[in-house]
C-alpha positions as CSV (number, residue, x, y, z in Angstrom):
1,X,0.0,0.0,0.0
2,X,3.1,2.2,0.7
3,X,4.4,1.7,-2.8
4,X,1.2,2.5,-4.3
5,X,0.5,5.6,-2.2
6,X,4.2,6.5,-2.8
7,X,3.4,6.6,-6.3
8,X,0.7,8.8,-6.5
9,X,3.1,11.3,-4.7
10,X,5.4,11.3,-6.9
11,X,3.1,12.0,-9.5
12,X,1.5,14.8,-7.7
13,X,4.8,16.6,-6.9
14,X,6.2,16.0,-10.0
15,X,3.2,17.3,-12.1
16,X,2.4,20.3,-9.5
17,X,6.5,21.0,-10.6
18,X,5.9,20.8,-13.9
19,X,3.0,23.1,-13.8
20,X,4.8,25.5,-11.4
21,X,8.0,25.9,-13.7
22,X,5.4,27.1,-16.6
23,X,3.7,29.8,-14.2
24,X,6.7,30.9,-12.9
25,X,8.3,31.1,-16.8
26,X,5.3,32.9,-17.7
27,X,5.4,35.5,-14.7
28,X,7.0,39.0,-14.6
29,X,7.4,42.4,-16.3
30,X,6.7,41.5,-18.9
31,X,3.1,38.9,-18.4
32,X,3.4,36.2,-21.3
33,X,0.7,34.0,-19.9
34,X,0.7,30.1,-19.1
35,X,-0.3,28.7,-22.4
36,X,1.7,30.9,-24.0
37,X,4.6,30.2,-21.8
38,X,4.0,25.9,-22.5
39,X,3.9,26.3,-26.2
40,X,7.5,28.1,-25.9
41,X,8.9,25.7,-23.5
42,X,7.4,22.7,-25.4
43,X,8.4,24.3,-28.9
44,X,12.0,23.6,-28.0
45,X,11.6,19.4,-27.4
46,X,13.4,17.2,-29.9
47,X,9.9,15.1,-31.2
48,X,6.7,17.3,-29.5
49,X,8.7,20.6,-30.5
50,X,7.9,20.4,-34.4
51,X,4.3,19.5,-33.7
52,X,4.3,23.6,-31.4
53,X,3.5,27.0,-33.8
54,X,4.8,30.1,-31.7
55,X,5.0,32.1,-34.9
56,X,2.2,34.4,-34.0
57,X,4.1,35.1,-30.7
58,X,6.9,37.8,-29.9
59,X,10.4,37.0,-30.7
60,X,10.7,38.7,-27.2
61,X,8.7,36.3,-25.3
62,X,11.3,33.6,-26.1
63,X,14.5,35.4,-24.8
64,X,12.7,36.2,-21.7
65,X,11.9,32.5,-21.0
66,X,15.2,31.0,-22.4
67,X,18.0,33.6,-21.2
68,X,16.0,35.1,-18.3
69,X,13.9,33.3,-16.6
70,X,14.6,29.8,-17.3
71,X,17.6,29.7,-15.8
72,X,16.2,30.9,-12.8
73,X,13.6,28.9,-12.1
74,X,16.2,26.1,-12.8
75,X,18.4,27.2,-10.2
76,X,15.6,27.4,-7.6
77,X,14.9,24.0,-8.1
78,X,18.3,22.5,-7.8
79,X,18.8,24.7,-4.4
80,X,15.5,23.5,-3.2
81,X,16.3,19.5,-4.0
82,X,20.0,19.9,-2.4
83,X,18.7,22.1,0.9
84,X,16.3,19.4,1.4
85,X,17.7,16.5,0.8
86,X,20.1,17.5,2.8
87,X,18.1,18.9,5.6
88,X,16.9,15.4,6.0
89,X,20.3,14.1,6.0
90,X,21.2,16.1,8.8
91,X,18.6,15.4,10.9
92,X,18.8,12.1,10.8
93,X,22.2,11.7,11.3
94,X,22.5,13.8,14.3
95,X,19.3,12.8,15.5
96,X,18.4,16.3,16.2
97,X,15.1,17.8,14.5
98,X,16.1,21.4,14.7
99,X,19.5,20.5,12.4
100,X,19.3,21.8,9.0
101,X,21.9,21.8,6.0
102,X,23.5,25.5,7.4
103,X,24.1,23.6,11.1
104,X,28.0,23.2,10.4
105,X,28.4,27.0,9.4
106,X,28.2,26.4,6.2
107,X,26.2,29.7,5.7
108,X,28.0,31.7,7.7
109,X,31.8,30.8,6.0
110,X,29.7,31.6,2.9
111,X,28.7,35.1,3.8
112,X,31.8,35.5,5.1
113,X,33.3,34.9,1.9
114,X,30.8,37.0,0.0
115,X,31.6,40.2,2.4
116,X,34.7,40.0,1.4
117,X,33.9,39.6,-2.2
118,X,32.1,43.1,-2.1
119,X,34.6,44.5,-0.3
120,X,37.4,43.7,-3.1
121,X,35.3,44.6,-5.7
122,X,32.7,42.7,-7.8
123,X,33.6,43.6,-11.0
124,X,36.1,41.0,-11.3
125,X,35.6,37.7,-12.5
126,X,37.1,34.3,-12.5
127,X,36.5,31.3,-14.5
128,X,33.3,33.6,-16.1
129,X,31.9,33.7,-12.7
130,X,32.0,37.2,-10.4
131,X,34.2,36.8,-7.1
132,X,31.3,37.0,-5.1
133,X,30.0,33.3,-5.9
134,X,33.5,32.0,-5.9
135,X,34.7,33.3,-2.7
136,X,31.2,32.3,-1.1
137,X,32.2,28.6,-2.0
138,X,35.7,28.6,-0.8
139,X,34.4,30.2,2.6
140,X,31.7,27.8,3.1
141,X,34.6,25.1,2.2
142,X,36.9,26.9,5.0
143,X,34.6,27.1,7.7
144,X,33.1,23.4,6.7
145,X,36.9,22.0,6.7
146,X,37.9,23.9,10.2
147,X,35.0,22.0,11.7
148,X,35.7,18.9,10.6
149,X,39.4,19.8,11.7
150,X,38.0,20.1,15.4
151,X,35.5,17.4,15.9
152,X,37.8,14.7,14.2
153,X,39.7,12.9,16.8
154,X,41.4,9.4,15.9
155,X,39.8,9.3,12.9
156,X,36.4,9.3,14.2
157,X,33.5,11.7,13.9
158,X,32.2,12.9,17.5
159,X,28.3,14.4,16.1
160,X,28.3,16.3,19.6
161,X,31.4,18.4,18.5
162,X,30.7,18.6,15.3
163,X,27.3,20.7,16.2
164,X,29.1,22.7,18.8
165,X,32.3,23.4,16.4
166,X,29.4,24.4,14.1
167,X,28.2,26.8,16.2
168,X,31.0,28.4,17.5
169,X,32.6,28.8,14.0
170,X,29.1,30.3,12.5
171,X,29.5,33.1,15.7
172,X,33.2,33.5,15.1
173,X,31.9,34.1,11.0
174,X,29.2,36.7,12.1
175,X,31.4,38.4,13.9
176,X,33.6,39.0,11.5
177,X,30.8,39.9,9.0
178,X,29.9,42.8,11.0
179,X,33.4,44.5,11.4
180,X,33.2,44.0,7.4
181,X,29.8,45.9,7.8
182,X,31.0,48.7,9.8
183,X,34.4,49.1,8.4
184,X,32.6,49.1,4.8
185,X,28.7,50.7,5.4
186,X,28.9,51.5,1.3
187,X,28.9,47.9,1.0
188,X,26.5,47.4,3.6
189,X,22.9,46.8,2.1
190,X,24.5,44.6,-0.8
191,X,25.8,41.9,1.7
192,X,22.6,42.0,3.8
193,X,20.4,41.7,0.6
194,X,22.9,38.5,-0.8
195,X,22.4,36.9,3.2
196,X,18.8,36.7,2.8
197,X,19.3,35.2,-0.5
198,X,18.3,35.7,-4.3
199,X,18.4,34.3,-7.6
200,X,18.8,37.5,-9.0
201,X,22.3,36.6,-10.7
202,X,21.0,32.9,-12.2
203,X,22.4,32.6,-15.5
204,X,23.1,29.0,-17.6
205,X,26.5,29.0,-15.9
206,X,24.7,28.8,-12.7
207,X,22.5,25.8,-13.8
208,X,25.6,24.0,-15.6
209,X,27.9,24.3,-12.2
210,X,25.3,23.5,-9.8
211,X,23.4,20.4,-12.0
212,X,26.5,18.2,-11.0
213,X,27.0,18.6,-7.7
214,X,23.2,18.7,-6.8
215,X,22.5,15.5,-9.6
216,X,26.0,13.3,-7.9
217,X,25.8,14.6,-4.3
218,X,21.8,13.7,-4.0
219,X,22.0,10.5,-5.8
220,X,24.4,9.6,-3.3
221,X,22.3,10.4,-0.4
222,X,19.4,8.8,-1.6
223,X,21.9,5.3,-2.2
224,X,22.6,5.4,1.3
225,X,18.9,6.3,2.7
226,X,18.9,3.1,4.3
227,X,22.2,3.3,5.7
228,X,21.3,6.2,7.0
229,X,17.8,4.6,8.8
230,X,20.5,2.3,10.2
231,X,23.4,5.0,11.3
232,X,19.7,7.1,12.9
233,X,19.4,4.6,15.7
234,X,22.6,5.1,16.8
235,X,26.6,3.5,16.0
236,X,26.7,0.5,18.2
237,X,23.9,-0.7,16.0
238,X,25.3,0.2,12.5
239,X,28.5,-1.5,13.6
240,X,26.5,-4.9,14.7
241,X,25.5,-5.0,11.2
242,X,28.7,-4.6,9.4
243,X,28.6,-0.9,8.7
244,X,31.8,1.1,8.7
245,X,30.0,4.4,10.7
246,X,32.4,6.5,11.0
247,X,33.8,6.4,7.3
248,X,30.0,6.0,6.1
249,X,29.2,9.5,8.5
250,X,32.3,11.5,6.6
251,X,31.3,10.1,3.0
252,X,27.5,11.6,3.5
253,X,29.1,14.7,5.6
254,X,31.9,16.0,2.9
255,X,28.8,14.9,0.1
256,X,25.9,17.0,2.2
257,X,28.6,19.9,2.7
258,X,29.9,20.4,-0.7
259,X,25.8,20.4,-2.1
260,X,24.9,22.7,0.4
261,X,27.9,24.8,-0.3
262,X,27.4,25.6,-4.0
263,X,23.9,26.0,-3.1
264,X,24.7,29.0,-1.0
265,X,27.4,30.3,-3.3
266,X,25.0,30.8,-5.9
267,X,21.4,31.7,-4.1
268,X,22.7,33.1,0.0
269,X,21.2,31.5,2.6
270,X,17.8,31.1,2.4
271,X,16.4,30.0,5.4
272,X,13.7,27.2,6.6
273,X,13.7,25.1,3.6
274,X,16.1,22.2,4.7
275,X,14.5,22.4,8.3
276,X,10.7,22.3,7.6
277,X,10.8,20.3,4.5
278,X,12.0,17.3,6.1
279,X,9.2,17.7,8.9
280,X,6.5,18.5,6.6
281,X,7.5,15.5,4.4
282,X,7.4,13.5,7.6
283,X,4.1,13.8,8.5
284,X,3.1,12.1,4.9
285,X,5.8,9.6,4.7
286,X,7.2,8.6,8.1
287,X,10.9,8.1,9.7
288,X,11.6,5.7,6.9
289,X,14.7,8.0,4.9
290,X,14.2,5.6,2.3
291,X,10.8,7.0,1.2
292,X,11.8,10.6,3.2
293,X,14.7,11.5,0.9
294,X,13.1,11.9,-2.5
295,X,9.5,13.4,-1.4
296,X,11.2,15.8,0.1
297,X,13.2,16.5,-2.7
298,X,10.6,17.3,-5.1
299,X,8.9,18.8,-1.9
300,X,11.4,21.3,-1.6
301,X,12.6,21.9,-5.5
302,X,8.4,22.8,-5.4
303,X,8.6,25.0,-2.6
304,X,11.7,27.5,-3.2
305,X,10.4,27.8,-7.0
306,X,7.1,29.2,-5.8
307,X,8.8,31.0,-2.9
308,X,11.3,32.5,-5.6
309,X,8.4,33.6,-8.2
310,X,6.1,35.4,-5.1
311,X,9.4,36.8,-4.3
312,X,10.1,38.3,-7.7
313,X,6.4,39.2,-9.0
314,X,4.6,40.1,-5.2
315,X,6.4,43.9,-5.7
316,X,7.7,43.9,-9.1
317,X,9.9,45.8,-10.3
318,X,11.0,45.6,-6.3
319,X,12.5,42.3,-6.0
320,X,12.1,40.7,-1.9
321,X,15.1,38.6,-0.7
322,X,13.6,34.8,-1.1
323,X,14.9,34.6,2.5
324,X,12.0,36.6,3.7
325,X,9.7,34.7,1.7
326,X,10.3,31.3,2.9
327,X,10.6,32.5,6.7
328,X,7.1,34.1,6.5
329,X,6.0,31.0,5.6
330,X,8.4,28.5,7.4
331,X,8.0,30.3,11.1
332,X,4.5,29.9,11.4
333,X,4.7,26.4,10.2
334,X,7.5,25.3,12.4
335,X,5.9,26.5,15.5
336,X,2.6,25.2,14.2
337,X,4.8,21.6,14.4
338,X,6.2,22.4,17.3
339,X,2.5,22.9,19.3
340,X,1.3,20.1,18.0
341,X,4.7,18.1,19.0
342,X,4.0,19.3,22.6
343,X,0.2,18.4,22.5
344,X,1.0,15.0,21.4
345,X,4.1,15.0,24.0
346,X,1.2,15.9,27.0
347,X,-1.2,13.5,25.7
């Protein structure tokens, strides 16, 4: 029954996906319309794309969707699959329903790195990608690695340090954003605006650099969704069963780290979606990661490409960080889950 019910999931999300990525294509300045919109999308399939007339629409209409918005909506899905996916990763490897894919200050080495980006100048570029992007990887990397560096002791992974080394590595990060802030105020609203997060710079460069490390890093998680059922009840009983936890936990670590990592480099940190994802997902599919893992990454590819289009259409031509969107929606939602956690706790 599982299976079967499973199924019609699948089909759901991935049809409601489907649907969304021709709204979102077809929202904007410039209003092309959702029919409009599918013909243009469709027109460019190998077989169905001979079959599609779009001669009586503008030239115009198809630059927008192809060099403008396309790419876009493509990079919101990628982020939303990798935060989520990974969000349930994290939580079930730490056992610990308030971790999320930012937990190991991922996010904060990121905007870190993107401070000092602005700060040098953004102008530059590098492999046909601005600095800002590029030194937001290599600080989420940095901060990542220095974490590791501290909670790795003999060769083993202690999860308890690794949180706390987390934490005090994301303060240390903050910190130094803010002397960035105040010795550079000119640069001030730029690196706030890029910490809430935005697609704003999405381009086919973004989609072709992220597509790998999202496609690899999440098939890899999802191969190891039952190990990871296994390594959630704790050590001594993945190691009764003949699984190597500690080199399994650093395999879906450095995987979960370098996913989320381009994911910030490219979109900021967008809050809530590898936290409440997971949970929501929950509620449908159980603790079972096996089933978890890929609702929740169609869940959350669904969620951040809606958040993103309200977040560029709600005030257009004023574009709201996507951060804002998605904890206006996440906050009351978490603690909605988190009243009903303690009702079911007193009951």
């Amino acid at each position: 029954m599982k299976k079967k019910a499973d199924v019609w999931i699948y089909i759901f999300l991935f049809a409601s996906l489907l649907a969304a990525m021709v709204f979102s294509a077809g929202k904007g300045s410039a209003d092309i319309g959702f029919m409009d919109s599918m013909k243009i999308l469709l027109s460019r399939l190998p077989v169905i794309g001979k079959a599609i007339d779009i001669n009586n629409l503008p030239d115009t209409y198809s630059t927008i969707i192809f060099s403008l918005r396309l790419p876009r909506i493509l990079t919101a899905v990628l982020c939303g699959t990798g935060l989520s996916i990974c969000g349930v990763l994290f939580q079930g490897m730490f056992r610990n329903p308030m971790a999320d894919p930012y937990v190991l200050g991922i996010s904060s080495g990121a905007v870190l790195g993107a401070a000092i980006a602005f700060v040098i100048g953004t102008q530059a570029s590098l492999f046909n990608f601005g600095l800002v992007p590029l030194f937001a990887f290599a600080g989420a990397i940095i901060a990542t690695t220095v974490v590791y560096l501290i909670a790795q002791k003999k060769g083993h992974l202690s999860t308890n340090i690794l949180i706390l080394s987390g934490i005090a590595i994301g303060f240390l990060c903050s910190s130094l954003i803010s002397l960035i802030i105040i010795a550079s105020r000119e640069q001030a609203q730029r690196i706030i605006f890029w910490t809430l997060g935005s697609m704003t710079g999405s381009s086919w460069n973004t989609v072709l650099v992220m597509l790998p490390f999202i496609l690899i890093g999440s098939l890899v998680l999802l191969l190891n969704a039952g190990n990871l059922n296994i390594l959630s009840t704790g050590d001594e009983t993945a190691v009764s069963l003949g699984i190597n936890a500690s080199s399994l936990k650093k395999l879906l670590l450095v995987v979960a780290s370098l996913v989320t990592a381009v994911s910030v480099c490219f979109c900021g940190t967008i809050g809530f979606v590898g936290l409440i994802i997971p949970h929501a997902v929950r509620f449908i599919t159980g603790p079972d990661h096996r089933r978890l893992m890929p609702i929740s990454a169609l869940a959350g590819a669904l969620f951040l490409l809606l958040c993103d289009t309200a977040a560029r259409t709600l005030f257009a031509p004023q574009e709201i960080p996507i951060g804002v969107i998605t904890s206006l929606l996440g906050v009351p939602f978490f603690i909605s889950l988190l009243v009903r956690s303690k009702r079911r706790a007193v009951i």
